[in-house]
C-alpha positions in Angstrom: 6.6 -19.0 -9.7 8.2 -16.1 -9.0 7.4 -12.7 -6.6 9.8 -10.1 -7.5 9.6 -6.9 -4.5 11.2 -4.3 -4.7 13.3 -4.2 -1.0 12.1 -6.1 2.5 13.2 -3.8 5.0 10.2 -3.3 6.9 6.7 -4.4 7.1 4.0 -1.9 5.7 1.7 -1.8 3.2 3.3 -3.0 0.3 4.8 -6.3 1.6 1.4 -7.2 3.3 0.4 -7.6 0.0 3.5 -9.4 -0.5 2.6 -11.6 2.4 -0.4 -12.3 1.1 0.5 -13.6 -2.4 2.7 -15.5 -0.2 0.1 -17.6 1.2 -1.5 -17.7 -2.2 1.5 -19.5 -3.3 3.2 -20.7 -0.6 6.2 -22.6 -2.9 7.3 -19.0 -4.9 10.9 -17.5 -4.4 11.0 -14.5 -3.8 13.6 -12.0 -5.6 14.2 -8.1 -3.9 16.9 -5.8 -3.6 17.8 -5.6 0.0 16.6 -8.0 2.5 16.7 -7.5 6.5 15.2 -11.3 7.5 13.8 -10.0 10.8 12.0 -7.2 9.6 9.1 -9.2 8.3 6.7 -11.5 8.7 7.6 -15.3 9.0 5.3 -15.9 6.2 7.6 -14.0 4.0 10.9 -15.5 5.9 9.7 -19.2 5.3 10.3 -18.4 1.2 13.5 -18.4 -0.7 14.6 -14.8 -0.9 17.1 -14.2 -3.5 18.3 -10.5 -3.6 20.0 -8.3 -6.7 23.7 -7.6 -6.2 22.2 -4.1 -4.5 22.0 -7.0 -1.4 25.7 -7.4 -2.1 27.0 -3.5 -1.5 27.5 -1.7 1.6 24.7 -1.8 3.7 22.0 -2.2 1.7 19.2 -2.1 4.5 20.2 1.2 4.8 21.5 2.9 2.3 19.1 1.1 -0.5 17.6 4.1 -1.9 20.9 5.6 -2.5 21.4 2.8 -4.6 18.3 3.8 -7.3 20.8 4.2 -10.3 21.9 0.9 -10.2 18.4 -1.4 -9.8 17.4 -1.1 -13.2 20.8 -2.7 -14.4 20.0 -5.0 -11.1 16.6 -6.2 -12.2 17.8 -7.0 -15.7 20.6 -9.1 -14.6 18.2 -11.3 -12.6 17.7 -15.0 -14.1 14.3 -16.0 -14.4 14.6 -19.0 -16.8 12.1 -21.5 -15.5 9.6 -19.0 -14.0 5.9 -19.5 -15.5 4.4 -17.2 -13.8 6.2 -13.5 -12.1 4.1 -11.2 -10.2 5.8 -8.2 -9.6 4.9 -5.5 -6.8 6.3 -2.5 -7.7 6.5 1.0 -5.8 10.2 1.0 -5.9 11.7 -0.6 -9.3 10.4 -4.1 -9.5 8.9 -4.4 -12.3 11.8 -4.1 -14.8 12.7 -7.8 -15.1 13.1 -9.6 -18.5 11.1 -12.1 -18.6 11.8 -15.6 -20.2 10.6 -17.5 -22.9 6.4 -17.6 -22.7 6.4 -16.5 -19.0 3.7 -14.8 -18.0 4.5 -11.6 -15.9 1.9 -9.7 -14.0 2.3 -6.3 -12.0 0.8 -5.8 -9.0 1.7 -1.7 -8.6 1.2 0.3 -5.6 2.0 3.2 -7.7 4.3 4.2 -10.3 7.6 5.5 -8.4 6.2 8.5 -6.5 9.8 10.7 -6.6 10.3 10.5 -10.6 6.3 11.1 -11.3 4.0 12.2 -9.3 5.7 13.5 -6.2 9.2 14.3 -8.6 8.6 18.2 -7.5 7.8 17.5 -3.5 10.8 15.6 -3.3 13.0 18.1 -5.4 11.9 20.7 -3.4 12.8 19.3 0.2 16.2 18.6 -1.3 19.4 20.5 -1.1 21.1 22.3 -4.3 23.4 19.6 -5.0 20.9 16.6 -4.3 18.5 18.7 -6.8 21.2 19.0 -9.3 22.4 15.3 -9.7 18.2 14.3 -9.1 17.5 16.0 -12.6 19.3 13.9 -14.8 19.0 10.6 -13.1 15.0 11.2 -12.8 14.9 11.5 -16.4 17.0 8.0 -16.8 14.9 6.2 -14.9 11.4 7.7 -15.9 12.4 6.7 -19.5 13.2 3.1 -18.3 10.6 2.9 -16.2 7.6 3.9 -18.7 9.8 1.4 -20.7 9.4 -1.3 -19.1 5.8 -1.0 -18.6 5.6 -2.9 -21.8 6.9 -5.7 -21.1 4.2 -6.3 -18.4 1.6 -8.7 -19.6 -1.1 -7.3 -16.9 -1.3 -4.5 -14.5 -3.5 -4.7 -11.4 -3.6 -1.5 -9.3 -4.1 -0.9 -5.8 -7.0 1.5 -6.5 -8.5 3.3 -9.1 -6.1 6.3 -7.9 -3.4 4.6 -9.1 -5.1 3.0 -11.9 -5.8 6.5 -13.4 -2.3 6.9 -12.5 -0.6 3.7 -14.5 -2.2 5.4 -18.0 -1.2 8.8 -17.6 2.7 7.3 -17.0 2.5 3.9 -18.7 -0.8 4.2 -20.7 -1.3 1.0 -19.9 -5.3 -0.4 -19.0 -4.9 -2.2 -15.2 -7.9 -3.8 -13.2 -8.5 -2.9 -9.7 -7.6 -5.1 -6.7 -7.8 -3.2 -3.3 -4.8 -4.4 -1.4 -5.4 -6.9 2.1 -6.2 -5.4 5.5 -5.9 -7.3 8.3 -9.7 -6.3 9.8 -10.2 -9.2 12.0 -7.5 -8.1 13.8 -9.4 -5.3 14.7 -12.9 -4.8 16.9 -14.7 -2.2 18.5 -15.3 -1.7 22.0 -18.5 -0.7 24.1 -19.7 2.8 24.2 -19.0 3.1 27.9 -14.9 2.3 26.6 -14.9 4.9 24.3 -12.4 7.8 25.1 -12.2 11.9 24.5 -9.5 12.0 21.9 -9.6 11.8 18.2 -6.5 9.2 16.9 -3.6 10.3 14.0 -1.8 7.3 13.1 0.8 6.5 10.5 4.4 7.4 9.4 5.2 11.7 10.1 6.3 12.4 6.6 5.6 15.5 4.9 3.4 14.9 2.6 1.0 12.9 4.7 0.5 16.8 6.7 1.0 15.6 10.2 1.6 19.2 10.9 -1.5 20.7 9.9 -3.5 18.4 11.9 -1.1 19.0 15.1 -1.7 22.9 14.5 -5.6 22.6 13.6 -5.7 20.5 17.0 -3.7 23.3 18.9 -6.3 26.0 18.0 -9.4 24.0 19.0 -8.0 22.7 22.6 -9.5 19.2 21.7 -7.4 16.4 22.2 -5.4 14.6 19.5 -2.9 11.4 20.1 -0.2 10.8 17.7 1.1 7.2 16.7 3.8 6.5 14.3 7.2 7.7 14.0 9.5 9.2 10.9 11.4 12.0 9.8 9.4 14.3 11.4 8.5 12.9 14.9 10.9 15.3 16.3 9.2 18.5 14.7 5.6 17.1 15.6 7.0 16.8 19.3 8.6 20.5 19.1 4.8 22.0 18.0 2.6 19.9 20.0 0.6 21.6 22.3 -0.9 20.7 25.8 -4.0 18.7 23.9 -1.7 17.0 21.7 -0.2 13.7 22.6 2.7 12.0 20.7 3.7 8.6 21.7 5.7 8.0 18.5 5.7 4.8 17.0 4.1 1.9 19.6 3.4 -1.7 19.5 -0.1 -3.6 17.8 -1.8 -3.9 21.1 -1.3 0.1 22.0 -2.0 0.8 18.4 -5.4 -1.4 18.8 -6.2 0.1 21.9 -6.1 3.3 20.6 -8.1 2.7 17.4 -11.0 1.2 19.4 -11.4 4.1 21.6 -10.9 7.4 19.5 -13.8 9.1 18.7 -12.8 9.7 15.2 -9.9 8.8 13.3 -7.6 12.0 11.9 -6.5 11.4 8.2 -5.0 14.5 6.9 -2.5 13.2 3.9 -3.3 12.2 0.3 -2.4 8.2 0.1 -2.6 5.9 -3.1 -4.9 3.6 -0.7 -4.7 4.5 2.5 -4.6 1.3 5.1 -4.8 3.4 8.2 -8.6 4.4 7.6 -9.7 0.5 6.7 -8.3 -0.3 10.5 -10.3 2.5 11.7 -13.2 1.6 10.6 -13.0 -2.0 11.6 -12.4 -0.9 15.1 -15.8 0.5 14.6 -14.6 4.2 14.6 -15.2 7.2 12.1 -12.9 8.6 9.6 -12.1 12.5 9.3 -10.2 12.6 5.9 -8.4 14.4 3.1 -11.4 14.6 0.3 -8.8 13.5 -2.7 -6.7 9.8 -3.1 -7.5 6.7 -1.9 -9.1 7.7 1.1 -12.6 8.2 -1.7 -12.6 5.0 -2.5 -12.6 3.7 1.4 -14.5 5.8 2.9 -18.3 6.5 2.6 -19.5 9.8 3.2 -22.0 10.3 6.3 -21.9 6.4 6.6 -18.3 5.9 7.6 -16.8 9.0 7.6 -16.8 12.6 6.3 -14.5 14.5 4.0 -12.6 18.2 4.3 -12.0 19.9 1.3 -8.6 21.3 1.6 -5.0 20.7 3.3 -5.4 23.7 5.5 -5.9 24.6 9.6 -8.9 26.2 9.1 -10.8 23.3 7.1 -9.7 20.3 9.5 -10.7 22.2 12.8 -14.1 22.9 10.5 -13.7 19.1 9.8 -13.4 17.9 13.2 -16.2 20.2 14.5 -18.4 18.6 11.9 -17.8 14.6 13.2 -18.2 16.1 16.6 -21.5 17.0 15.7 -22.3 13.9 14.0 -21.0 11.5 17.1 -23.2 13.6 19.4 -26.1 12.9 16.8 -25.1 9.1 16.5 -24.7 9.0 13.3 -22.0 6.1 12.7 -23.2 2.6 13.5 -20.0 0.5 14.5 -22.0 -2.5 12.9 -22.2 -0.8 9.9 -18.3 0.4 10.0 -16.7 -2.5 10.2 -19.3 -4.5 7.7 -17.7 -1.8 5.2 -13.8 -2.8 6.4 -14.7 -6.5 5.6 -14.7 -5.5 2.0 -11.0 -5.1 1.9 -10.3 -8.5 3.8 -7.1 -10.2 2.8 -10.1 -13.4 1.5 -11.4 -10.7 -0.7 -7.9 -9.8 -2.0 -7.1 -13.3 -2.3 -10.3 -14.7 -4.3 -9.8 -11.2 -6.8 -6.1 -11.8 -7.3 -6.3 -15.6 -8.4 -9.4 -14.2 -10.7 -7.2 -11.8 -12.3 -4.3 -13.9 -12.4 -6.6 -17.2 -14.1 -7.6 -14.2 -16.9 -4.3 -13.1 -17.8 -2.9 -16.6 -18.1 -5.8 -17.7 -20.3 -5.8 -14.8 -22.1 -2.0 -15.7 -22.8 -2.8 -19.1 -24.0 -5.1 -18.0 -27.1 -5.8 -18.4 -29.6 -3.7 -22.1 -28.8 -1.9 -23.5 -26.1 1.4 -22.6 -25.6 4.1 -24.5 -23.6 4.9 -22.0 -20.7 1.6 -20.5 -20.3 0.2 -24.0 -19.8 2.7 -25.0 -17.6 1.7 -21.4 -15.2 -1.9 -22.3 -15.1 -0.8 -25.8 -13.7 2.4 -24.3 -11.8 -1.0 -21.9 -10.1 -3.5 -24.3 -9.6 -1.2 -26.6 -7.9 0.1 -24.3 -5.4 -2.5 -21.5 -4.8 -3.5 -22.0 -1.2 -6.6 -21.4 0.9 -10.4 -21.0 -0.4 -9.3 -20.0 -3.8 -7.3 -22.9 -4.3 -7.4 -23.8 -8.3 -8.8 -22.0 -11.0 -12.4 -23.7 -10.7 -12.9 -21.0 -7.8 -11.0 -18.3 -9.7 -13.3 -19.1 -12.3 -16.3 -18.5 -10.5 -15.9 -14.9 -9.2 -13.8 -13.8 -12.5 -16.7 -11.4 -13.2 -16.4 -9.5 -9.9 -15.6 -5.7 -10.1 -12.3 -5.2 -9.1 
């Protein structure tokens, strides 16, 4: 088996999914295009990581993105004879492998590549002239090979119905559902008597999550706001902070936790594909304030766990924020009820849906009569899924979920 990423540099969202197929499958190599060792988890460390000659240029764990032209020759050049079964988790080109003989490959996808689809403009735009210039022909090269290779993908599985609307418009490709793990025992809420004054903004400060507008929409009110996470632009939320505004930058779990537990209301201001930061929230048993568009509709429940705002702008988040100050005077988010919703996106869940989706495509591959490799992945799988949803009896048994 085989778990092709598309760089381990860091530890967010995407390689906690990563780490979780990893414990699904505990004897997989792993296959990537830059690897830092002591940037993630030992889970993912205890796995042979193989990387794509990108791991072999100058400094690959930083300049990897520069690097963009070259993965798709990269991927192709990987050998994969022997491999059954590839998952792929793609964000970044991942999913661009040949694969051998009757090997099933499935694509777990975060999203198709934000900066040549969706996002191509945003990113154009905070350019410079020449970056814009040289972006417009190698965007087009690696959109074409990149709706290419959507086909040779046996199955997609998309992180939410976001992205799944997403993978047809690019790929036209049909992909099931499969919310990615959160880590919500890790996570609790506190007594009422604990709670603090300030609402919570948490996450990296990147433009088009709108740190900014909540800074400035938190300026006007006078009501207090503390910032976690860093990024490109930690320096310019520091610069417009005002006096109710606190930035701490990026901190450690334990501050993070603390903080979570005792905001009255998280701050969610950006349009994600998923959106982890709000799942945590809520299974620290606190409210979500968010964007009304992405993944954030498909996490959280409006009036039960959250509310909504309308548009990116000052004027409706302070609207927004007055509103769940209204409802936490009135009571009207149970913490019980909060973080009974956050259970749903446990990484059990995600396993148990994954090795159902995964059992599908591979018998689906087998008809109408066995073939060699496909029979070989089902085996390969059963023998070295770990945990609850060990073998495909279990898989079996919840392959009619919803994903």
């Amino acid at each position: 088996m085989a778990l092709i990423h598309y760089w381990l540099v860091t530890m967010r969202g995407g390689e906690k999914v990563l780490e979780a197929l990893c414990e699904m499958y505990p004897q997989a190599d792993i296959f990537t295009h830059a690897y830092v060792p002591e940037a993630v988890s030992p889970t993912i460390r205890r796995h042979k990581v193989t990387t794509t000659f990108i791991g072999r240029l100058p400094r690959p764990e930083k300049h990897y993105k520069s690097y963009l032209p070259l993965m798709p020759l990269a991927l192709e050049e990987l050998d994969l004879r022997g491999y059954d079964l590839i998952i792929s988790s793609e964000s970044g080109p991942a999913k661009g492998i040949v694969p051998m003989g009757d090997a099933v490959h499935v694509c777990y996808c975060h999203s198709p590549m934000r900066y040549v689809w969706n996002m191509y403009h945003d990113y154009g735009a905070r350019s410079g002239r020449l970056k814009r210039l040289l972006m417009r022909p190698l965007t087009h090269y690696i959109r074409n090979w990149d709706a290419a290779t959507a086909q040779r993908v046996d199955g997609f599985v998309a992180n939410s119905d976001n992205v799944r609307r997403r993978i047809g418009r690019y790929y036209h490709r049909e992909a099931e559902v499969v919310f990615p793990p959160v880590a919500v025992d890790d996570f609790a809420p506190v007594p009422p008597d604990q709670l603090g004054d300030y609402h919570l903004m948490v996450g990296e400060l990147v433009s088009y999550k709108r740190p900014d507008l909540a800074v400035e929409a938190f300026n006007r009110s006078g009501r207090r706001l503390v910032v976690i996470g860093g990024g490109e632009m930690l320096a310019e939320i520091r610069r417009i902070a005002g006096p109710g505004v606190t930035v701490l930058g990026p901190q450690p779990f334990d501050v993070l936790r603390h903080h979570y537990a005792r905001c009255r209301s998280l701050i969610f201001p950006g349009e994600e594909d998923f959106g982890i930061v709000p799942v945590e929230a809520m299974a620290s048993g606190r409210p979500v304030l968010a964007y009304g568009r992405g993944g954030a509709l498909e996490t959280v429940v409006e009036g039960r766990t959250g509310l909504f705002f309308d548009t990116q702008s000052l004027e409706a988040i302070a609207e927004g924020v007055e509103r769940m100050e209204a409802a936490l005077d009135a009571g009207r988010f149970d913490p019980a009820a909060l973080t009974a919703h956050a259970a749903t996106f446990s990484p059990a869940v995600f396993r148990a849906r994954m090795a159902a989706v995964i059992a599908a495509r591979l018998a689906a591959a087998a008809q109408p009569g066995p073939v060699p490799g496909q029979a070989t992945a089902a085996a390969t799988a059963a023998a070295t899924a770990s945990g609850p949803e060990r073998g495909w009896e279990t898989a079996g048994e919840t392959a009619g979920e919803p994903g």
